[in-house]
C-alpha positions as CSV (number, residue, x, y, z in Angstrom):
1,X,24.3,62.7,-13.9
2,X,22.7,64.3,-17.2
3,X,19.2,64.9,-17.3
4,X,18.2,62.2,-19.7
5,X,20.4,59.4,-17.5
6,X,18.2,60.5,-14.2
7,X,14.8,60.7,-16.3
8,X,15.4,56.8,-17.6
9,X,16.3,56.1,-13.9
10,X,12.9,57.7,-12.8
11,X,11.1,55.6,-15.7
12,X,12.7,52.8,-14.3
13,X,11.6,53.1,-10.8
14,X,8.0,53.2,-11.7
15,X,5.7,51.5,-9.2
16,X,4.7,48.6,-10.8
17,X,0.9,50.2,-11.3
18,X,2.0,52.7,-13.1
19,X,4.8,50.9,-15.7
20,X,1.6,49.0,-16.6
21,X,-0.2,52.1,-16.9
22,X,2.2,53.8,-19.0
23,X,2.6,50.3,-21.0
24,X,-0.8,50.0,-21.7
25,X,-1.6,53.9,-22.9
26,X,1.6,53.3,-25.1
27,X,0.2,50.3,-26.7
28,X,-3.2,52.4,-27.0
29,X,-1.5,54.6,-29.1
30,X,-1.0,57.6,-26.8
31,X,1.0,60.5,-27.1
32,X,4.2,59.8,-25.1
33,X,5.0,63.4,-24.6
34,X,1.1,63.4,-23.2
35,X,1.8,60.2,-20.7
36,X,5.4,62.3,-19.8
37,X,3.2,65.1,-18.8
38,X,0.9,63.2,-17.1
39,X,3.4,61.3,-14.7
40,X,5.0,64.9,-14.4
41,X,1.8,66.4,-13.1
42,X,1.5,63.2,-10.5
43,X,4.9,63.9,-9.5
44,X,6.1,60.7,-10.7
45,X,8.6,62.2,-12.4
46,X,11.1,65.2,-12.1
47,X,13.7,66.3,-14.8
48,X,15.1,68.8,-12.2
49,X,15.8,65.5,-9.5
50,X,19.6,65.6,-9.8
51,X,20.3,63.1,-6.6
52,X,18.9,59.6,-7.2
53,X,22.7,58.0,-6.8
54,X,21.7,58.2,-2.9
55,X,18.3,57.7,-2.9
56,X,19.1,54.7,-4.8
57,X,21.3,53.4,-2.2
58,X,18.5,53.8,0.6
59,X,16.4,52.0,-2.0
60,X,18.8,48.8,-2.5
61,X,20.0,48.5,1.3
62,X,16.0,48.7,1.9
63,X,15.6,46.1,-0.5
64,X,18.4,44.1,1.2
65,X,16.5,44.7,4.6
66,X,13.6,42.4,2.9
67,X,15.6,39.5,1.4
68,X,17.0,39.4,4.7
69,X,13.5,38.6,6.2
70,X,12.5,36.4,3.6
71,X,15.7,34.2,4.2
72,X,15.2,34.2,7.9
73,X,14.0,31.1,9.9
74,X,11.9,32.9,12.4
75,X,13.9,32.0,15.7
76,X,14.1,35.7,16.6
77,X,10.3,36.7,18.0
78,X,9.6,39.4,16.1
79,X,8.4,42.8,17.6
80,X,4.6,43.2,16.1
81,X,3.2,46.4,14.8
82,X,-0.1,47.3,16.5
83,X,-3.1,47.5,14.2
84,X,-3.1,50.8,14.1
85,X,0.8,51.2,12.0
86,X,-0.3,48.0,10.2
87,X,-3.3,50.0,8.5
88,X,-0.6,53.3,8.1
89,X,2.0,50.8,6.8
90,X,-1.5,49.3,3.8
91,X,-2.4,53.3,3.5
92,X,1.3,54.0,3.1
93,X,1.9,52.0,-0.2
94,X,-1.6,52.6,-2.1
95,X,-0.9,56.2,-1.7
96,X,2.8,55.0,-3.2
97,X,5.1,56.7,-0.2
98,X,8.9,55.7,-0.4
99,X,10.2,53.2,1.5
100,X,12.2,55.6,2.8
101,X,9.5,57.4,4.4
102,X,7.6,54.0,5.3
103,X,10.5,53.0,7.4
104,X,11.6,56.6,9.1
105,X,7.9,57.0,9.9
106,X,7.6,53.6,11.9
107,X,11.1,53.7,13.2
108,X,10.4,57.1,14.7
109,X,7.3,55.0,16.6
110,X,10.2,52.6,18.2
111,X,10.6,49.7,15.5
112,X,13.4,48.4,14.1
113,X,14.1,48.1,10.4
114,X,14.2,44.7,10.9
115,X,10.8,44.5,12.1
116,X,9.4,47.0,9.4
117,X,10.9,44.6,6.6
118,X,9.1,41.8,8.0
119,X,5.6,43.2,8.4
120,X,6.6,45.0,4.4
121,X,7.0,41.5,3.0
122,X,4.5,39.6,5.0
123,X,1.8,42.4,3.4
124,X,3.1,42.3,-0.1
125,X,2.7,38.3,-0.3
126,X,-1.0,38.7,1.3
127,X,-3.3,37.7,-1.2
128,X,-6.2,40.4,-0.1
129,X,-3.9,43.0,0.0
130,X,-2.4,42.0,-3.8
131,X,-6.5,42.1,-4.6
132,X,-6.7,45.5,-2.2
133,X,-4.2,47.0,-4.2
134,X,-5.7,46.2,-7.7
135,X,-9.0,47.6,-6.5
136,X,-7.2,51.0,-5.1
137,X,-5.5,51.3,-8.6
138,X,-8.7,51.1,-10.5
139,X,-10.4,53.4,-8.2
140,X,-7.8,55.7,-8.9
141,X,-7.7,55.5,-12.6
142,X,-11.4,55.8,-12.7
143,X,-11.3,59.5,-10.7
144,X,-8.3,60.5,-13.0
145,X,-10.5,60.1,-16.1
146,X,-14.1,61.5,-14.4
147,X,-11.5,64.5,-13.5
């Protein structure tokens, strides 16, 4: 894969706080190659990453792992996180890890993906956390400018 093919790919993947970030200093008038540098420096992006074909594929079979738990009935008890990885699980995605690492890290601690994907999707749909998550992006934005 060329370099220009893998940096639209990494464009692409943007968490969804940054796209709007990037949208929003495009439509301010910002220098693009600026923003580039920016997301560079954050390690958002990489044009040395050659290998996203199987990061990708962890990506969509993660993603599968989700729809699956969304489309489930509930007649399997599910195994519940302890407080403890439920607050590493709400660190874990304001500081933006992968999925990848989200599920190694609690499947190391004797969960099952299937698990994981449940407590991933319950979070995402909880209203405090959507406002949690707003509030953390600010926060950050806010110490990026005073730095």
């Amino acid at each position: 894969m060329d370099t220009h093919a893998n940096l639209i790919k990494q464009f692409n993947a943007l968490p969804e706080n940054w796209n709007a970030w990037l949208i929003e200093n495009i439509q301010r008038g910002c220098a693009p190659e600026e923003l580039a540098q920016i997301l560079l420096r954050e390690g958002l992006i990489d044009p040395t990453k050659t290998s996203m074909h199987s990061n990708q594929q962890a990506q969509e079979h993660l993603s599968w792992l989700e729809e699956i738990v969304e489309q489930k009935n509930r007649s399997n008890p599910a195994q519940d996180l302890t407080q403890e990885q439920k607050t590493w699980l709400a660190q874990a995605l304001f500081e933006q890890k992968t999925k990848e690492q989200i599920y190694q890290t609690l499947k190391a601690q004797g969960l099952n993906e299937i698990d994981i994907a449940n407590e991933l999707v319950h979070l995402k749909q909880n209203p405090y956390f959507k406002i949690a998550q707003q509030q953390h992006f600010l926060l950050q934005k806010r110490n990026w400018l005073l730095d």
